[in-house]
Biopython code that builds the backbone (N, CA, C, O; Angstrom):
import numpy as np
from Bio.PDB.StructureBuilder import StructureBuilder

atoms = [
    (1, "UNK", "N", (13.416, 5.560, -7.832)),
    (1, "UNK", "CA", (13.005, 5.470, -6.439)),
    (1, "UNK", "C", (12.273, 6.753, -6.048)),
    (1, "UNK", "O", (12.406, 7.821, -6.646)),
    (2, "UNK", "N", (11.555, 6.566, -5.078)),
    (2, "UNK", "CA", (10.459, 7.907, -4.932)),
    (2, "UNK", "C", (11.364, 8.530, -3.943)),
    (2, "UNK", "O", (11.938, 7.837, -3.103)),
    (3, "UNK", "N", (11.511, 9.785, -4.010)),
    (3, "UNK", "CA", (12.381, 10.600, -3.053)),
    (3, "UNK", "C", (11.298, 10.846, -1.778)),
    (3, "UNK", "O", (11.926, 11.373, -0.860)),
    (4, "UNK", "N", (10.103, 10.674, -1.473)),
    (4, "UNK", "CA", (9.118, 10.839, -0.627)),
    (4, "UNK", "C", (9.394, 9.987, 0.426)),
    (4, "UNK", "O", (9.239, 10.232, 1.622)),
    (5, "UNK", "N", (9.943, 8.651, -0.243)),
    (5, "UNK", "CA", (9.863, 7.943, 0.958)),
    (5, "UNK", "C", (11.623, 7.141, 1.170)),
    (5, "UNK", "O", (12.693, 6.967, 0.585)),
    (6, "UNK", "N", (10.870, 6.863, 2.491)),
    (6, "UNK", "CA", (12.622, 6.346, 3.820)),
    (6, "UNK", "C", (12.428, 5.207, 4.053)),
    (6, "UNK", "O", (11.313, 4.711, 3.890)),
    (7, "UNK", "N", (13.437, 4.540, 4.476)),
    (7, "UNK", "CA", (13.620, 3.574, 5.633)),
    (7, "UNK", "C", (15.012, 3.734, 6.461)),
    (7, "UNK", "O", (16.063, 3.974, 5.867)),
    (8, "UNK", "N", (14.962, 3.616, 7.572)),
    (8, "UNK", "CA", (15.779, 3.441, 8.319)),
    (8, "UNK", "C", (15.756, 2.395, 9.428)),
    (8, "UNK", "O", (14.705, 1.771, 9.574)),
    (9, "UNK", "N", (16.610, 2.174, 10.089)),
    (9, "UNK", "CA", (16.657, 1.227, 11.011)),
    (9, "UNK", "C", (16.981, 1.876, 12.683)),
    (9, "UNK", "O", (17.587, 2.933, 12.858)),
    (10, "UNK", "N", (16.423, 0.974, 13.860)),
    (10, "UNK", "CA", (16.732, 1.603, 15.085)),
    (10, "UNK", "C", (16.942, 0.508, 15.919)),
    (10, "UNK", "O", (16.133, -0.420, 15.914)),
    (11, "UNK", "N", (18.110, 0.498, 16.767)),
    (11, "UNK", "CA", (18.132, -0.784, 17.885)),
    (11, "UNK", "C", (17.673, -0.211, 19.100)),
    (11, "UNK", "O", (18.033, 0.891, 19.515)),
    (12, "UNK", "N", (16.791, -1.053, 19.721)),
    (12, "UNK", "CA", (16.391, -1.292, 20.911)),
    (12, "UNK", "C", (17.421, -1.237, 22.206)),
    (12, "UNK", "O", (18.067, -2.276, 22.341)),
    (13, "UNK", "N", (17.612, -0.483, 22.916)),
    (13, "UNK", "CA", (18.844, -0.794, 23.740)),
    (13, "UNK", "C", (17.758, -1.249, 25.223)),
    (13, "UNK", "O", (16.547, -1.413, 25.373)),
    (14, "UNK", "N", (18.916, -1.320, 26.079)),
    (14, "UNK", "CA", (17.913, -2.700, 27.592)),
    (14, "UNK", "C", (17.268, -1.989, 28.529)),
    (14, "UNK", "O", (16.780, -2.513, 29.530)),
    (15, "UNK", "N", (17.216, -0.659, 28.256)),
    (15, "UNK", "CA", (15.736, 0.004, 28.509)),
    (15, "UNK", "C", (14.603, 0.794, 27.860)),
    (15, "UNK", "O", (13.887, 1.738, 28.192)),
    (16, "UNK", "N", (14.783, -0.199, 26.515)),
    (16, "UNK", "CA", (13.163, -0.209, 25.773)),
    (16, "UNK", "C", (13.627, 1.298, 25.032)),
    (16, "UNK", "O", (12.702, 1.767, 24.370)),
    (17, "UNK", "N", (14.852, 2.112, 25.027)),
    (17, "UNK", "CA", (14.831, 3.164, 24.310)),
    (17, "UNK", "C", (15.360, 2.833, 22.971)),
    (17, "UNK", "O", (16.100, 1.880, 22.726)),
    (18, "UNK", "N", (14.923, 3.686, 22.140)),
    (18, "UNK", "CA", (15.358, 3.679, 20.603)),
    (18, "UNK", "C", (15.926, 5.460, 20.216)),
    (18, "UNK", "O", (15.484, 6.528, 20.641)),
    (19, "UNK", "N", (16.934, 5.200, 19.359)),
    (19, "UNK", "CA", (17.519, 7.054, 18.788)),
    (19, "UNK", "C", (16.825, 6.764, 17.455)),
    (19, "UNK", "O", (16.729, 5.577, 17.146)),
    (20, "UNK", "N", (16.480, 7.402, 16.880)),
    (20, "UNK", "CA", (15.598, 8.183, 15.799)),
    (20, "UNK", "C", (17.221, 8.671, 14.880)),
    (20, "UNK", "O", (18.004, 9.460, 15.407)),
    (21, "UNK", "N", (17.424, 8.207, 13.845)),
    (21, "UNK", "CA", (18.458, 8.409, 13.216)),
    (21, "UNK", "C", (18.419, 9.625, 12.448)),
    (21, "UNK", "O", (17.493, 9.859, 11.672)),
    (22, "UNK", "N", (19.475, 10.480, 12.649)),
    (22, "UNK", "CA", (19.316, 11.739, 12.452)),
    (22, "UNK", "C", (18.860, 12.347, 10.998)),
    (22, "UNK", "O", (18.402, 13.488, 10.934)),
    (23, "UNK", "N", (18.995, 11.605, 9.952)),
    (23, "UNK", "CA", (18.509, 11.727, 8.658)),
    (23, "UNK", "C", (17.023, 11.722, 9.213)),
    (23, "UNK", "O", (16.273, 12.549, 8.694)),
    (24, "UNK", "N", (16.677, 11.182, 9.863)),
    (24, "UNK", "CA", (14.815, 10.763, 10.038)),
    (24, "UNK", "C", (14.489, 12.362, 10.946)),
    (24, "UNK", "O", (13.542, 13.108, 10.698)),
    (25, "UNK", "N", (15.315, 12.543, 11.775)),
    (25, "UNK", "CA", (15.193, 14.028, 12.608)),
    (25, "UNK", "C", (15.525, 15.127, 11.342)),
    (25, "UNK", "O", (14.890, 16.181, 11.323)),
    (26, "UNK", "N", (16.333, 14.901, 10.503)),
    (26, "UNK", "CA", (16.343, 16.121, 9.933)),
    (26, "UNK", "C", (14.947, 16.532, 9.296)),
    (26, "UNK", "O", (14.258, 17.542, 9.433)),
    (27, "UNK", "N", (14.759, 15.176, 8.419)),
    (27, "UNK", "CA", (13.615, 15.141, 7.375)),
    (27, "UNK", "C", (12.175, 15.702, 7.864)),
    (27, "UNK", "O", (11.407, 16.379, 7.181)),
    (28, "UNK", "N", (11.944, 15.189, 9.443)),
    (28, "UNK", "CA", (10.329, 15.462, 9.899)),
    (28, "UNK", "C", (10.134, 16.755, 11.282)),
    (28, "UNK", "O", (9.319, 17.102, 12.136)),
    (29, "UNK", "N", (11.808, 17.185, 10.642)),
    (29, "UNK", "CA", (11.949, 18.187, 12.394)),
    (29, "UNK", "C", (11.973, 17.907, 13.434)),
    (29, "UNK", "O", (11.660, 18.743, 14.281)),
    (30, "UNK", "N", (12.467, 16.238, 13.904)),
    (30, "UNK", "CA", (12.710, 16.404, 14.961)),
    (30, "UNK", "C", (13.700, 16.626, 15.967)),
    (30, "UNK", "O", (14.811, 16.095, 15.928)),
    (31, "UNK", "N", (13.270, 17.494, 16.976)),
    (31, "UNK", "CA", (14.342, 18.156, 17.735)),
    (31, "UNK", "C", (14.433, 17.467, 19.529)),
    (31, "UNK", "O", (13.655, 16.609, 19.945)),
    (32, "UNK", "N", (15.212, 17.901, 20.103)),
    (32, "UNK", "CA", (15.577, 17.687, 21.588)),
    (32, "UNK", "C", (14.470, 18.248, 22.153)),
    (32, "UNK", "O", (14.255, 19.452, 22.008)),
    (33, "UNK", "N", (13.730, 17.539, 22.783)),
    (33, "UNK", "CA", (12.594, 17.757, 23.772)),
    (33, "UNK", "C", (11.281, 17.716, 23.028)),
    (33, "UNK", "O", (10.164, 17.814, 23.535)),
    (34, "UNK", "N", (11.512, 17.591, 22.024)),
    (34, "UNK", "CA", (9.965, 17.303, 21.455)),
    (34, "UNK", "C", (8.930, 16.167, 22.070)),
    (34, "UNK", "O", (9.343, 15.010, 22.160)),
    (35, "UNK", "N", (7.946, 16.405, 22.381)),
    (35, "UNK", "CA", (7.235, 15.277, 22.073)),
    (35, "UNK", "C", (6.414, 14.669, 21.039)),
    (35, "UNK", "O", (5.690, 15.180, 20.184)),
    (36, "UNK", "N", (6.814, 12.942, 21.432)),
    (36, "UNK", "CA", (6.344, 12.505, 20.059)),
    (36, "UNK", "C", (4.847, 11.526, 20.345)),
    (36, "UNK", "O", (4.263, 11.469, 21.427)),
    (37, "UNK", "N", (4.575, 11.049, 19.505)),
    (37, "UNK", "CA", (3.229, 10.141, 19.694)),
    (37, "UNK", "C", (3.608, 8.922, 19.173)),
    (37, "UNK", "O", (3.978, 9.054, 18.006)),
    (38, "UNK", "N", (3.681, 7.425, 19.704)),
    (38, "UNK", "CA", (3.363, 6.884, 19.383)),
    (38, "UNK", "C", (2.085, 5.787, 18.692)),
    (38, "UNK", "O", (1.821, 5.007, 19.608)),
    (39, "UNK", "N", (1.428, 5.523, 17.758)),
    (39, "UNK", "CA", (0.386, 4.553, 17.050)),
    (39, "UNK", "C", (0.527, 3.428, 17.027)),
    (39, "UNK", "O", (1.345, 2.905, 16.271)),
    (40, "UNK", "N", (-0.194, 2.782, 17.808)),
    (40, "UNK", "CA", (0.464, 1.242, 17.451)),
    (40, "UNK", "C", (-0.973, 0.635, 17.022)),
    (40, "UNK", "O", (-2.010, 1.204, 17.361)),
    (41, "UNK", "N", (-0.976, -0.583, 16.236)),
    (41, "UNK", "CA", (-1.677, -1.637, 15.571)),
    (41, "UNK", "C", (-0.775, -2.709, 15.060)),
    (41, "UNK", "O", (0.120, -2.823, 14.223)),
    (42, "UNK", "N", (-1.619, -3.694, 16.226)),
    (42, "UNK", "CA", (-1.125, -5.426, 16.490)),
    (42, "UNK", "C", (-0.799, -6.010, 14.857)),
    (42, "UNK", "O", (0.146, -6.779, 14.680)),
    (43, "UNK", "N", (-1.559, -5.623, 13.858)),
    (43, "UNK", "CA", (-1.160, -6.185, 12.790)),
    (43, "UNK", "C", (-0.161, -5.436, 11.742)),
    (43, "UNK", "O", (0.353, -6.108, 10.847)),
    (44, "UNK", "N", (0.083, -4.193, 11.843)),
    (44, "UNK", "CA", (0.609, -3.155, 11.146)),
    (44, "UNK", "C", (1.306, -2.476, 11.333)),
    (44, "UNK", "O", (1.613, -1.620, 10.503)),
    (45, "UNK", "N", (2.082, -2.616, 13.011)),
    (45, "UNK", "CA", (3.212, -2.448, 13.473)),
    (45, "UNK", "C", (2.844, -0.662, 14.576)),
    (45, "UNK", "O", (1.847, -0.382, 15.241)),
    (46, "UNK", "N", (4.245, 0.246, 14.306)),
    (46, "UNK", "CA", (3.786, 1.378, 15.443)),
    (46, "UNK", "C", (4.249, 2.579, 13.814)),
    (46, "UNK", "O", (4.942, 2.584, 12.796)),
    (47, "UNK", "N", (3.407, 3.300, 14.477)),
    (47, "UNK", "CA", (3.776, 5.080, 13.929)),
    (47, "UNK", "C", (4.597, 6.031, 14.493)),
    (47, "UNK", "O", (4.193, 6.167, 15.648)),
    (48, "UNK", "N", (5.512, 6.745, 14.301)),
    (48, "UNK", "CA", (6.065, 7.638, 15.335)),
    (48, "UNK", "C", (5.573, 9.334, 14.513)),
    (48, "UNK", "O", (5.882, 9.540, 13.339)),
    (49, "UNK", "N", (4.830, 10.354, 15.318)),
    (49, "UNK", "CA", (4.392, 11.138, 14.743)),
    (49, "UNK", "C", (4.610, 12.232, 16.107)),
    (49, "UNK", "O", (4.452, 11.932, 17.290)),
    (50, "UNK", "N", (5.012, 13.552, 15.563)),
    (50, "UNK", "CA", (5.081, 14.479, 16.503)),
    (50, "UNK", "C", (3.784, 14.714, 17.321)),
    (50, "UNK", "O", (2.651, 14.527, 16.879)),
    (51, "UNK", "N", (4.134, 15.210, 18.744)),
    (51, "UNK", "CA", (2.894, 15.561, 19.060)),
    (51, "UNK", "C", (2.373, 16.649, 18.538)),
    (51, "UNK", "O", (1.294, 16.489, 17.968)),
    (52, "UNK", "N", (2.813, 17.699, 18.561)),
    (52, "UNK", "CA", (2.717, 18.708, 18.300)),
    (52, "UNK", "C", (1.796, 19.104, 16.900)),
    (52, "UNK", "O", (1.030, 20.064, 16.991)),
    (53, "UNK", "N", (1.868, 18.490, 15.854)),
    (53, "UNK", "CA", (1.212, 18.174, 14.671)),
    (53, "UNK", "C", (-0.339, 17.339, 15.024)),
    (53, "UNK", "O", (-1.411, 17.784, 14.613)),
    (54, "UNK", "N", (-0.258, 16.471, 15.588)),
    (54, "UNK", "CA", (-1.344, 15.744, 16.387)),
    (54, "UNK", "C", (-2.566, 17.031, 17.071)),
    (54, "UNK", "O", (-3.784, 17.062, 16.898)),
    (55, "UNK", "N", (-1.993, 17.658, 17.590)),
    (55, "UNK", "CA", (-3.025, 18.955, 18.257)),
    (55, "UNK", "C", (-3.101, 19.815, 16.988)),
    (55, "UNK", "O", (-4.266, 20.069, 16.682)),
    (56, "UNK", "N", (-2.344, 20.237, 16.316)),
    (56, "UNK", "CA", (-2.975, 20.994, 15.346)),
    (56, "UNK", "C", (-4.205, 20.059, 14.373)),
    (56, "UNK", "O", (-5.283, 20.584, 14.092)),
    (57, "UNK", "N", (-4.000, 19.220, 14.113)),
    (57, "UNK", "CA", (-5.132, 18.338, 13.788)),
    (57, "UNK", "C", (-6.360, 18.151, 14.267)),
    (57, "UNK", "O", (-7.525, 18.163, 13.868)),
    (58, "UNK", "N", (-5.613, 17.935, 15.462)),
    (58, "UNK", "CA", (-7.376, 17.865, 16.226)),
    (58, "UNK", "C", (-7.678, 19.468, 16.257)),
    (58, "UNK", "O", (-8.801, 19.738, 15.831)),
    (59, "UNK", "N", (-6.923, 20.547, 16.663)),
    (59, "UNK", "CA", (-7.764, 21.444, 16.980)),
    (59, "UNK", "C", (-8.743, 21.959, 15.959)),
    (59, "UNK", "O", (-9.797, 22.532, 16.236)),
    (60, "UNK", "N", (-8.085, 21.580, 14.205)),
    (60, "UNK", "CA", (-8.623, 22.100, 13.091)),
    (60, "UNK", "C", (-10.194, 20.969, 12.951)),
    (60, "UNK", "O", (-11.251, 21.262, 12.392)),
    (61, "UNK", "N", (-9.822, 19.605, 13.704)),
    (61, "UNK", "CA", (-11.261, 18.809, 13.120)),
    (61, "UNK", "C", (-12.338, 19.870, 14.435)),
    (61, "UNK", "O", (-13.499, 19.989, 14.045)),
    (62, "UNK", "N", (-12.106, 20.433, 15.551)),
    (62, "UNK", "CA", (-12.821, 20.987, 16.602)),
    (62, "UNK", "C", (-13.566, 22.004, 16.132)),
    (62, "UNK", "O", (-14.753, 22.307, 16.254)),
    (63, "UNK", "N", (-12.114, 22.743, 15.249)),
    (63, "UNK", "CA", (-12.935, 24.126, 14.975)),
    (63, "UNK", "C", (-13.872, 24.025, 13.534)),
    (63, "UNK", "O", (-14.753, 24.805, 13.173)),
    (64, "UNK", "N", (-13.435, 22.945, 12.928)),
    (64, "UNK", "CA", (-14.015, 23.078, 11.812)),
    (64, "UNK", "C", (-15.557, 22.268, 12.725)),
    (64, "UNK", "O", (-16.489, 22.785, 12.109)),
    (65, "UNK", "N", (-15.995, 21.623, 13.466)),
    (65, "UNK", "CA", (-17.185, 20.903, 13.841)),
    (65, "UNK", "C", (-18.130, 22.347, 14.261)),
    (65, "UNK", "O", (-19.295, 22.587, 13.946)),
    (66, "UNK", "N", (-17.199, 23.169, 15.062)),
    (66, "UNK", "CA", (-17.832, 24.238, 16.193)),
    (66, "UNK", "C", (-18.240, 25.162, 14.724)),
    (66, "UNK", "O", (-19.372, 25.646, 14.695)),
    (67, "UNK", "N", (-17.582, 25.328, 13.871)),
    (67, "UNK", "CA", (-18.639, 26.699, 12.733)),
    (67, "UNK", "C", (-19.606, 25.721, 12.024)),
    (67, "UNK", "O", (-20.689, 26.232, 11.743)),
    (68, "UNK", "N", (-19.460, 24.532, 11.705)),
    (68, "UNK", "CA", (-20.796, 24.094, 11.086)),
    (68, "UNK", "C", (-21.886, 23.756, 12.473)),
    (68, "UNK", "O", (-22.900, 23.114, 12.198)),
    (69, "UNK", "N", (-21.755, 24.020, 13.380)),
    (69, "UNK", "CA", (-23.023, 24.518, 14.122)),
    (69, "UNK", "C", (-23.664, 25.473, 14.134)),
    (69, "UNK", "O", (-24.647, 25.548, 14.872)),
]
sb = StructureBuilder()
sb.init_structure("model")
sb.init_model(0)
sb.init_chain("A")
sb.init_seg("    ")
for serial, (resi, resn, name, xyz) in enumerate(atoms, 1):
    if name == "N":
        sb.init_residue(resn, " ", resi, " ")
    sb.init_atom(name, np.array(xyz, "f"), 0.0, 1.0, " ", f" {name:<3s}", serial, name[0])
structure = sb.get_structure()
């Protein structure tokens, strides 16, 4: 089995919240108050990805656009 990859499971409780099972928080850092991003696609389901990682991304595609000018 590939040690890279997970599955876990999450229930829906009756206001649309879900807990992130703490094996899944240990593994990707997530902590209390983070924000996260959700991805969704109708055929391929949702992504859950920190925000925080999300801005370093973009800021690196920004800066890398702004020196090849």
């Amino acid at each position: 089995m590939d040690e890279s990859k997970f599955i876990w499971t999450a229930t829906v409780g009756a206001k649309g919240q879900i807990v992130i099972p703490k094996q899944a928080r240990d593994v990707f850092g997530i902590c209390e108050g983070d924000t996260l991003i959700l991805l969704g696609d109708k055929e391929r389901g949702i992504a859950i990805a920190k925000y925080e990682d999300y801005v370093k991304f973009a800021e690196a595609i920004f800066a890398a656009k702004n020196k090849g000018q």
